[in-house]
Phi, psi and omega in degrees: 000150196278131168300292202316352177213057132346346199226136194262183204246152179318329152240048191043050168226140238277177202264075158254005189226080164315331188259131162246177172329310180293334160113028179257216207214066179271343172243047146324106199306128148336118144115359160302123203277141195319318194254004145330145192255137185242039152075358153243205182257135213268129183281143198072204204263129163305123182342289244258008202285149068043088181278039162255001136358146156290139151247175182207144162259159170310109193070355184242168184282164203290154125219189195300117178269000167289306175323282192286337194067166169349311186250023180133300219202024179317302199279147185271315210279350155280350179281130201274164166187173191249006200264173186243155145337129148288122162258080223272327158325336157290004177251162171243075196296156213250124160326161169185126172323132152215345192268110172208047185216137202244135178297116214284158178278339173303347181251012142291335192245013187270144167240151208315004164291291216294316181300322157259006157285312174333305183294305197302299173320336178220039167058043180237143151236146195252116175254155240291169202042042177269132154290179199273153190284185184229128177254008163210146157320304157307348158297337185277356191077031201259143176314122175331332197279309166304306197295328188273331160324300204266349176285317168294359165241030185076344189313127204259321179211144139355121174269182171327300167326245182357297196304313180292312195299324186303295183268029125299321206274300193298347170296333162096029178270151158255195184192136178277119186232111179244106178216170168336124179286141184098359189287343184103002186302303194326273203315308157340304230226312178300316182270015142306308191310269212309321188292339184300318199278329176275008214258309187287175180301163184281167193271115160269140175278155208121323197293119115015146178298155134314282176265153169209139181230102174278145182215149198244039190220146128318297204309295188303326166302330176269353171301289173310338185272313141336317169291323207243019158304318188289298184299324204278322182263002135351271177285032217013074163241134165282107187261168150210191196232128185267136136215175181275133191095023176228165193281115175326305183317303160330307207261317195306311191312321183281339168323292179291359166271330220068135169247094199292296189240151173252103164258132188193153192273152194281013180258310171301319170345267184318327182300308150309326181274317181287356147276346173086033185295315199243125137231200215222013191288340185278003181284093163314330184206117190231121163251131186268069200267115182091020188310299214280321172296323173269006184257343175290325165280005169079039181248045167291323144327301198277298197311334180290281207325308176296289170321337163275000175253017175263126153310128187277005147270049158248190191268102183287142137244106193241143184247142173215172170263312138320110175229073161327174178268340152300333153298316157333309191263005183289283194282353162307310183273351174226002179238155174236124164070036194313116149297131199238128180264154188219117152216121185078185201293122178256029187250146189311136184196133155317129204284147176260005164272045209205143166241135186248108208225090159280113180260143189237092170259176163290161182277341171277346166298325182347276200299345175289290196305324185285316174342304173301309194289330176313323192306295183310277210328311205274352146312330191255356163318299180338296218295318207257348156299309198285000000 
C-alpha cells in the first residue's frame, strides 16, 4: 500500500488516484473539508461567495441577488402573478346571507349601565351603532354542535373580544377589532365565518372557499387552523390551511375536494390563485388577521392583489394589535362603514400577561439550564391538563 494515502476509499480500496475523468474527487478520503479545491470546478455558489453576486436558477435567466435577496424573491412586494382586476360589474353574482342575528332577550332587556360598566371593566371603546355584547354563550345562538365543542374544551365566557365582536360579525357588518394577540380574536371571527358558510348554498364543484382567513405566518395560520378545525368539523365543513414549506400537492387535492373555510398566508395565496389552483368568487366572508403585522411584512401588494378577485358585497373583518395609519387607510379602501372595537391601549406594548424572564450564563451552563426548564414547562403542562 502507498503510505503516502494511508486512507482507504468508501469501497474499501486505497485511495491513491485522487483525480476521476471528470476532473472531480470521487475517492476523495472522508473528512475532506467542504471548500477544499477536489481538482474540478465546484457546482454552484461557495459558501463563504458575497452573496451580491449573479445567481442563475434552473432553466431561468441569471438574476441580481441585490434586487431579489439571497434566496430570490427577499422583497414581497417582488412577488410576480398575473392576476387582474375583476370586473364584477360583468358578473351575475349569486345571493348570499349574511345579516342572521337575532337579539337573545336577556340582552335586549340588560340595561346600558351594565353594558357600560362591562366595557369600562375591560377597557373597550366602541364606535357609534355598536350593538350590545353577549356575556354567555347561549346568548349567541351557535349551533348544538359548537356549544358541545366549547363546553369540551372548558370554556366559561366570552372573553371581551368575543362577547362584542359576535353580534357585529353576526350582523353581516364589518368591522375592525383591535386587541391583544391571546385576547380570543381566532374564535371572534371563526364562529361567525362558519355560521356564515351554513347560512349559504353547498360548495359546487369548482366552487371556491366561503370564508378566507389571511394570515401573515405559518405559524399563524396553522395556529388558527388548530382552533377552528375542531369547530369547523363539528359541523361538517371542510377547512384547510395554504401556507409556503408544506407540499403544494397536498393542499391542491384538498382545494379539488372542496373547501367551505381557507385559512393562508398571502404568498401561497397569490401562488394558487395565479395557477388557477384556486379562485375566490364564492367568497363571501373575508378576514384580515394581524393587519398591522402583514402590512409591516410588506404584503400589502399581494393583500390589495386577493382582494380584487373577491366580491365586493362580501363581509370584512379586519384584526389588528395596532391601529396605524396604513391600517387605517387598508380598511378605509375595503371595508364600508366598519364598527371598530378598541380594548386597551392602540398604542404597540408587551402583552403584560405574558411573563418574561431572562438568565445570563455562561455557555457551558446553557444546555443544563435549558434541560430544567423544559423540564418545569413540562411539569407545569402536566398540571394544567389534569
Amino acid at each position: 500500500m502507498n503510505n503516502r494515502y494511508n486512507t482507504r476509499g468508501s469501497r474499501g480500496r486505497a485511495c491513491t488516484n485522487y483525480q476521476t475523468p471528470h476532473g472531480g474527487s470521487r475517492d476523495a478520503p472522508r473528512g475532506t473539508p467542504r471548500d477544499a479545491p477536489r481538482g474540478g470546478q465546484v457546482r454552484g455558489t461557495p459558501r463563504d461567495a458575497p452573496r451580491g453576486g449573479q445567481g442563475r436558477g434552473r432553466g431561468r435567466e441569471a438574476y441580481n441577488r441585490d434586487e431579489y435577496g439571497f434566496r430570490g424573491m427577499g422583497n414581497k412586494e417582488e412577488i410576480p402573478h398575473d392576476l387582474k382586476e375583476i370586473n364584477w360589474a360583468s358578473y351575475q353574482l349569486s345571493s348570499h346571507v349574511k345579516v342572521f342575528y337575532s337579539e337573545h332577550p336577556r340582552v335586549a332587556s340588560r340595561p346600558q349601565t351594565e353594558v357600560d360598566e362591562f366595557r369600562k371593566a375591560n377597557e373597550m371603546t366602541v364606535s357609534q351603532g355598536c350593538p350590545k355584547p353577549i356575556l354567555e354563550f347561549t346568548e349567541a345562538g351557535w349551533d348544538q354542535n359548537v356549544m358541545r365543542v366549547i363546553k369540551k374544551n372548558g370554556f366559561m365566557k366570552p372573553t371581551p373580544i368575543q362577547a362584542q365582536g359576535w353580534p357585529i360579525a353576526l350582523s353581516g357588518g364589518d368591522m375592525v377589532g383591535i386587541a391583544q394577540t391571546g385576547s380570543g380574536k381566532t374564535l371572534g371571527f371563526a364562529l361567525p365565518g362558519l355560521h356564515h358558510i351554513k347560512a349559504q348554498a353547498s360548495l359546487q364543484r369548482g366552487d371556491g372557499p366561503i370564508a378566507l382567513c389571511m394570515c401573515p405566518t405559518r405559524e399563524l395560520a396553522q395556529q388558527v387552523m388548530t382552533v377552528c378545525e375542531e369547530f369547523a368539523n363539528s359541523m361538517r365543513f371542510r377547512s384547510v390551511c395554504l401556507y409556503g414549506g408544506s407540499s403544494k400537492s397536498a393542499q391542491c387535492r384538498a382545494l379539488d375536494e372542496g373547501v367551505e373555510f381557507a385559512i393562508a398566508t398571502p404568498g401561497r395565496l397569490i401562488d394558487l390563485l395565479n395557477t388557477g389552483k384556486l379562485n375566490l368568487r364564492r367568497c363571501t366572508y373575508l378576514v384580515l388577521d394581524e393587519a398591522d403585522r402583514m402590512l409591516d411584512m410588506g404584503f400589502e401588494p399581494q393583500i390589495r392583489a386577493v382582494i380584487s378577485q373577491i366580491r365586493p358585497d362580501r363581509q370584512t373583518l379586519m384584526w389588528s394589535a395596532t391601529w396605524p395609519v396604513e391600517v387605517q387607510t387598508l380598511a378605509k379602501d375595503f371595508l364600508t362603514n366598519p364598527i371598530q372595537i378598541n380594548i386597551g391601549s392602540e398604542r404597540l406594548s408587551a402583552n403584560h400577561k405574558i411573563k418574561q424572564v431572562v438568565e445570563v450564563t455562561e455557555d457551558f451552563e446553557k444546555f443544563d439550564k435549558l434541560k430544567v426548564l423544559l423540564q418545569k414547562i413540562s411539569a407545569q403542562v402536566a398540571t394544567v391538563r389534569r
